[in-house]
PLY file of the C-alpha trace (Angstrom):
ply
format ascii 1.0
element vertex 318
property float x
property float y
property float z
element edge 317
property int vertex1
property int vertex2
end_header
100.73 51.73 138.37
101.82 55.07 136.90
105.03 56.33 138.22
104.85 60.45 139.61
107.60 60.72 136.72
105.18 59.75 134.25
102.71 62.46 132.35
100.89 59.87 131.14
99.74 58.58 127.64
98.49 62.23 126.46
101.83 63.57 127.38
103.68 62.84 124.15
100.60 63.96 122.08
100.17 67.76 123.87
104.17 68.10 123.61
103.95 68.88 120.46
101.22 70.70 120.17
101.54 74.67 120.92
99.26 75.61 123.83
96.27 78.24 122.49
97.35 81.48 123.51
94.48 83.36 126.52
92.14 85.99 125.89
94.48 88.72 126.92
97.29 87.46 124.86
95.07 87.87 121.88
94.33 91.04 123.44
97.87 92.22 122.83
98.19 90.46 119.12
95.10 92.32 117.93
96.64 95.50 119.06
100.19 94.47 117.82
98.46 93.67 114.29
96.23 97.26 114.24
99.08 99.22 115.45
101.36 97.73 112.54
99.46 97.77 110.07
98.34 101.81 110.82
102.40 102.28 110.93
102.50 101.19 107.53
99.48 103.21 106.20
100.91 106.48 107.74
104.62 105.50 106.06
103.55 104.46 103.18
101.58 108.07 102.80
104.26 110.07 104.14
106.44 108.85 101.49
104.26 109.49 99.37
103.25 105.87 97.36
100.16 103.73 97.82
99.24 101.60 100.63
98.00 99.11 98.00
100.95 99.64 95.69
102.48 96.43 94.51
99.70 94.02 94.92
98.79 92.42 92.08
94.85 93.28 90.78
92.10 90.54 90.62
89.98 89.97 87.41
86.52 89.18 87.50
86.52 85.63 86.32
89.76 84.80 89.09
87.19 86.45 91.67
84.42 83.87 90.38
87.00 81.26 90.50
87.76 81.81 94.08
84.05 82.06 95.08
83.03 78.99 93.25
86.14 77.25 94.92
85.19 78.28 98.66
83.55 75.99 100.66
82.33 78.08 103.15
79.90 79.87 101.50
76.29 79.47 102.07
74.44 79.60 98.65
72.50 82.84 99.37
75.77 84.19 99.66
77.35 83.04 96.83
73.95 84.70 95.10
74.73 87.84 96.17
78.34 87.75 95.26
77.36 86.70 91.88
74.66 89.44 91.81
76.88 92.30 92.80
79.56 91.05 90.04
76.79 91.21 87.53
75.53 94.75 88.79
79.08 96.20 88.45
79.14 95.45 84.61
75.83 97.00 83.82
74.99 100.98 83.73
72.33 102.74 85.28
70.70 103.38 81.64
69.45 99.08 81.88
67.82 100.58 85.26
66.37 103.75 84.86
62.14 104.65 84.25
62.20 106.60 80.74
61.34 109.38 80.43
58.68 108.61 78.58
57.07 106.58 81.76
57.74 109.66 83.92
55.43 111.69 85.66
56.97 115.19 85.17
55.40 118.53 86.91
56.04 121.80 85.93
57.15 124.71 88.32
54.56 126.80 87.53
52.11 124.27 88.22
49.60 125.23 90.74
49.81 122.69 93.88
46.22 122.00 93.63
46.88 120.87 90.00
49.74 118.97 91.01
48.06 117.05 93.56
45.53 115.92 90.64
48.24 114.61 88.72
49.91 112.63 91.00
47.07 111.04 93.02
47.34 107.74 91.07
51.19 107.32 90.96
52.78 104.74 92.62
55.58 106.35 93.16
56.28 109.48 95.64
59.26 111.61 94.33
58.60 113.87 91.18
60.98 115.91 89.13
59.88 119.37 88.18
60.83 120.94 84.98
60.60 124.42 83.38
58.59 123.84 80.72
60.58 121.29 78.67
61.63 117.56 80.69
65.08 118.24 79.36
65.38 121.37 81.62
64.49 119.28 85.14
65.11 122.09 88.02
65.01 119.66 90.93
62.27 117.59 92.37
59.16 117.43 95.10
58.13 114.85 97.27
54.49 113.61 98.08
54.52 114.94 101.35
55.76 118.13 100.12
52.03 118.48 98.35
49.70 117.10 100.58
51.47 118.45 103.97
51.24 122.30 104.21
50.71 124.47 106.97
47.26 126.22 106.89
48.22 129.66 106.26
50.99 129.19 103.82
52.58 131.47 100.87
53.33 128.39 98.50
51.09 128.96 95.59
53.40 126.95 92.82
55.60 123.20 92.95
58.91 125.39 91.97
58.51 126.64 95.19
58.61 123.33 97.22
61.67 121.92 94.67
64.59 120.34 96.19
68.03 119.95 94.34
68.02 116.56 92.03
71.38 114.08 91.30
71.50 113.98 87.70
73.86 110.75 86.07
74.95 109.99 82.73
73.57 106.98 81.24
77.37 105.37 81.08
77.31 105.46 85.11
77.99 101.86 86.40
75.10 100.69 89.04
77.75 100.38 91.78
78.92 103.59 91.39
76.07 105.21 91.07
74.83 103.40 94.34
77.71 104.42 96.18
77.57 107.84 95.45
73.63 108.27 96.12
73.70 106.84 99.38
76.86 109.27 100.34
75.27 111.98 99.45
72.08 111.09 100.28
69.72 111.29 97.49
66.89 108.96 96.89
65.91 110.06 93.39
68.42 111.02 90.19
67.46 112.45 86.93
69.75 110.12 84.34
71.29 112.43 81.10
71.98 111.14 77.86
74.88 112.14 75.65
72.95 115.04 74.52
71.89 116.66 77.53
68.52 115.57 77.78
66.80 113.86 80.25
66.77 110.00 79.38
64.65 108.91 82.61
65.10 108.64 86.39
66.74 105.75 88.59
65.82 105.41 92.21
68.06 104.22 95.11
65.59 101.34 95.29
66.19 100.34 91.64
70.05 99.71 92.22
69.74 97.94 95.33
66.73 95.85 94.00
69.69 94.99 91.52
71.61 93.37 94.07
68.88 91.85 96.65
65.94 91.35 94.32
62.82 92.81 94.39
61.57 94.87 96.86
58.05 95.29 97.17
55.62 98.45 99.08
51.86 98.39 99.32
52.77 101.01 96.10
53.99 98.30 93.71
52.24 96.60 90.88
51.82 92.95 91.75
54.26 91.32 90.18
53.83 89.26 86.90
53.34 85.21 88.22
56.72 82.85 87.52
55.51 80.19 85.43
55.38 76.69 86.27
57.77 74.29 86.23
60.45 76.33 84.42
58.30 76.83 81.01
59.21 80.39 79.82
55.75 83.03 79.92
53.57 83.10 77.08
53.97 87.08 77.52
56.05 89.98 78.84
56.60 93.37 79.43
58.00 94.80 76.41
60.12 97.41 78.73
61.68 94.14 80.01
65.47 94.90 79.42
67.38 92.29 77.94
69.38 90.88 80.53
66.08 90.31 82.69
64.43 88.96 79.56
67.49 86.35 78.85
67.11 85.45 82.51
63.49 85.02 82.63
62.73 83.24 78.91
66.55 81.77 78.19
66.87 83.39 75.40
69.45 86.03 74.56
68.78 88.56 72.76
71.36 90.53 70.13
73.28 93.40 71.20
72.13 96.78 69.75
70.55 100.17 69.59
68.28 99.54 72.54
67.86 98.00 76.08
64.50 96.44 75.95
62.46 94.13 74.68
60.25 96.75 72.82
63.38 98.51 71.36
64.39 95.02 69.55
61.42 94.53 68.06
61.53 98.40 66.95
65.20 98.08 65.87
64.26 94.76 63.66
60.91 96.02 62.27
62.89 98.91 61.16
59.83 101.02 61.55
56.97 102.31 64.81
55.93 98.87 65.57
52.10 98.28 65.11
49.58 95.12 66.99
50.05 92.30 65.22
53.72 92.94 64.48
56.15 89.61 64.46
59.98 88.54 64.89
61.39 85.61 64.32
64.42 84.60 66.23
66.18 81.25 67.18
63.05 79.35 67.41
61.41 81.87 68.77
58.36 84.15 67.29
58.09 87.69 69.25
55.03 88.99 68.39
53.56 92.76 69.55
50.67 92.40 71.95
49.91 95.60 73.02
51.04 99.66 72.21
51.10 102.10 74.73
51.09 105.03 72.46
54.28 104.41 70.26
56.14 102.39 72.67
55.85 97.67 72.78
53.24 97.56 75.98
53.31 93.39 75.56
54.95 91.15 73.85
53.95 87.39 73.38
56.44 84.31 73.00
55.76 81.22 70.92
58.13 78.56 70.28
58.77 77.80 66.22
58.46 73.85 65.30
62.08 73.97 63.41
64.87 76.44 65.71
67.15 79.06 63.12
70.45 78.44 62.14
73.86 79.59 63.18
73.46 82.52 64.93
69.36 82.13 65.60
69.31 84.91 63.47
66.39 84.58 60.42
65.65 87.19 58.55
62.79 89.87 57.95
59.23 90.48 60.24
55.44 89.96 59.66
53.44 92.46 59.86
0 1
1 2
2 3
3 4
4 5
5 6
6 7
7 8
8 9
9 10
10 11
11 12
12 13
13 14
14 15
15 16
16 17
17 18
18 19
19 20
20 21
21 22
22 23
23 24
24 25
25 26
26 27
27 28
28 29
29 30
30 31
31 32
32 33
33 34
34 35
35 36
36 37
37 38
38 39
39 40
40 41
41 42
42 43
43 44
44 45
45 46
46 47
47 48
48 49
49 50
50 51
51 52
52 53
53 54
54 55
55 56
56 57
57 58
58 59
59 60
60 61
61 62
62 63
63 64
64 65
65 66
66 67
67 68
68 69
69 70
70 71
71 72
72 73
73 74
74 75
75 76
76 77
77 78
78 79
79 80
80 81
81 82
82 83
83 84
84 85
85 86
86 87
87 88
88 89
89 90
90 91
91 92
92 93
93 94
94 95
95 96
96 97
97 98
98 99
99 100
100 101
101 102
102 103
103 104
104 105
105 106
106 107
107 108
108 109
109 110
110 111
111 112
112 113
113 114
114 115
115 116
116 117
117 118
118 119
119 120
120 121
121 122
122 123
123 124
124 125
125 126
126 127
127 128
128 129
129 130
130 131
131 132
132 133
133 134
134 135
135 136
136 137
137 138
138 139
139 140
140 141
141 142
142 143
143 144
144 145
145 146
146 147
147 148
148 149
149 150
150 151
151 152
152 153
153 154
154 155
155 156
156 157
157 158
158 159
159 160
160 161
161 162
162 163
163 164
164 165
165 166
166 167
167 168
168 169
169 170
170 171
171 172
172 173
173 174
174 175
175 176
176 177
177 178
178 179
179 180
180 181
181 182
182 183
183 184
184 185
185 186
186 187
187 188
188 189
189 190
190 191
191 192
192 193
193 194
194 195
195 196
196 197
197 198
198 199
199 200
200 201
201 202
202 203
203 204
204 205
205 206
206 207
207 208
208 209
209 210
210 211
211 212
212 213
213 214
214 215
215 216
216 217
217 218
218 219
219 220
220 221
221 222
222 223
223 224
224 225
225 226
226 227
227 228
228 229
229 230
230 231
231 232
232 233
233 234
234 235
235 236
236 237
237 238
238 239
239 240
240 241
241 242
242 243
243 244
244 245
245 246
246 247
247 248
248 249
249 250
250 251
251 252
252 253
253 254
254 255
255 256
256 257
257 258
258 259
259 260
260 261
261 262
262 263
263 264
264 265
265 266
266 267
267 268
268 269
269 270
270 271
271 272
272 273
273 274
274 275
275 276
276 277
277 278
278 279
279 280
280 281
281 282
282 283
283 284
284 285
285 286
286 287
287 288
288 289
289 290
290 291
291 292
292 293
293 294
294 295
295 296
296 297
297 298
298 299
299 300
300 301
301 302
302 303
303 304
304 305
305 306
306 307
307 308
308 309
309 310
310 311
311 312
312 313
313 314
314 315
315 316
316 317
């Protein structure tokens, strides 16, 4: 029989074990912690050094480290993570519509014109320019056009324009993110070195940088994955390169350009023509398709015998 003296055999094992602390004494910690670490902030300021001063700065590949070494992570999140590390080395320039692809309308366009132009866009934000699309004056929305008020003075789209972001090419995606959603803006006209207008980047292009794809009843249907893991026959030659390594697993060289159509340009040495080809690491890229001057398509095809060093051979057919 036990003995009253006794605590019985889970006695010894709860002695030394400390007792969870209650709701409201976790109350009082969380306050304790804030309250401390808000002390800190304000000294730190008022003597004038940096709350963060002192710690010791993480590279990239120790901040892969870590994430690969968690266990906790789910792998969606461990996509992200990796996405928004690969976003924050790229610039906005790898992102943005050229200009070239851009539907541009001119101030002293009438709105009835206007509405002409744009009725087959998928897309409803459009800069206006004054006469050149280096000298972009702001931009209108859809709605602008097609919702006005029956008796109304507006005769022109520079009347309707609303201010425009502009961004140099060298912006970094997450900055550039950050900074449109602060302020607001859903549309930024991107500059190159020059001064000129190089193309536009959305809001939804950056985030579709981080979470994929996003697709409106606007959107092209997108291209089908092919099967089993076999890199397309074709693809877009404004495919930029890091998409393009992604998609077909091979990398492409650094250069003058940031698509797949600006390769082949940069290797042809010349305005590429149908029928144009590349060879490259067992690879033949061959020119589909012109859109004017610019690589529309381009179609893959592996070589029986891959290059050497480097996958680099020389020369092009035309």
């Amino acid at each position: 029989m036990q003995q009253a003296g006794d605590a019985g055999p889970d006695a010894a094992t709860d002695a030394g074990r400390p007792r969870a602390p209650g709701p409201i004494r976790r109350a009082i910690a969380r306050v304790l912690v804030r309250g401390t670490d808000a002390g800190m902030r304000w000294v730190t300021r008022l003597l004038g050094a940096s709350p963060t001063a002192g710690r010791e700065k993480i590279s990239e590949a120790e901040l892969r480290d870590l994430v690969a070494a968690n266990t906790v992570l789910r792998g969606e999140e461990r996509q992200l993570i990796a996405d928004v590390l690969t976003a924050a080395a790229r610039h906005v320039r790898e992102l943005m519509v050229p200009r070239t692809e851009v539907v541009f309308l001119d101030a002293g366009l009438p709105i009835a014109d206007a509405l002409q132009l744009v009725r087959d866009a998928r897309h409803s934000r459009f800069p206006v320019i004054q006469g050149s699309s280096d000298d972009v004056v702001g931009f209108v929305h859809l709605r602008d056009l097609t919702i006005r008020p029956e008796r109304d003075d507006v005769v022109a789209v520079g009347q309707l324009t609303r201010e425009v972001k502009r961004l140099p090419t060298s912006k970094k995606v997450l900055t550039a993110l950050s900074e449109m959603r602060r302020e607001g803006h859903h549309l930024a006209v991107v500059v190159d070195e020059y001064g000129g207008t190089a193309g536009i980047v959305t809001l939804e292009d950056l985030i579709e940088e981080l979470v994929g794809e996003i697709h409106d009843e606007y959107d092209v249907e997108p291209e089908p994955l092919p099967v089993g893991g076999a890199a397309p026959a074709e693809v877009d030659g404004r495919l930029n390169l890091a998409d393009f390594a992604e998609l077909v697993g091979l990398v492409l060289p650094p250069g003058p350009y940031e698509t797949v159509g600006g390769f082949l340009m940069c290797r042809l040495g010349r305005l590429p023509a149908v029928g144009d080809e590349v060879p490259l690491a067992g690879w033949r890229l061959a020119v589909r398709a012109l859109d004017g001057r610019r690589v529309a398509r381009v179609t893959l095809t592996r070589t029986a015998v891959p290059t050497g060093a480097g996958g680099d051979e020389s020369g092009a057919a035309g």
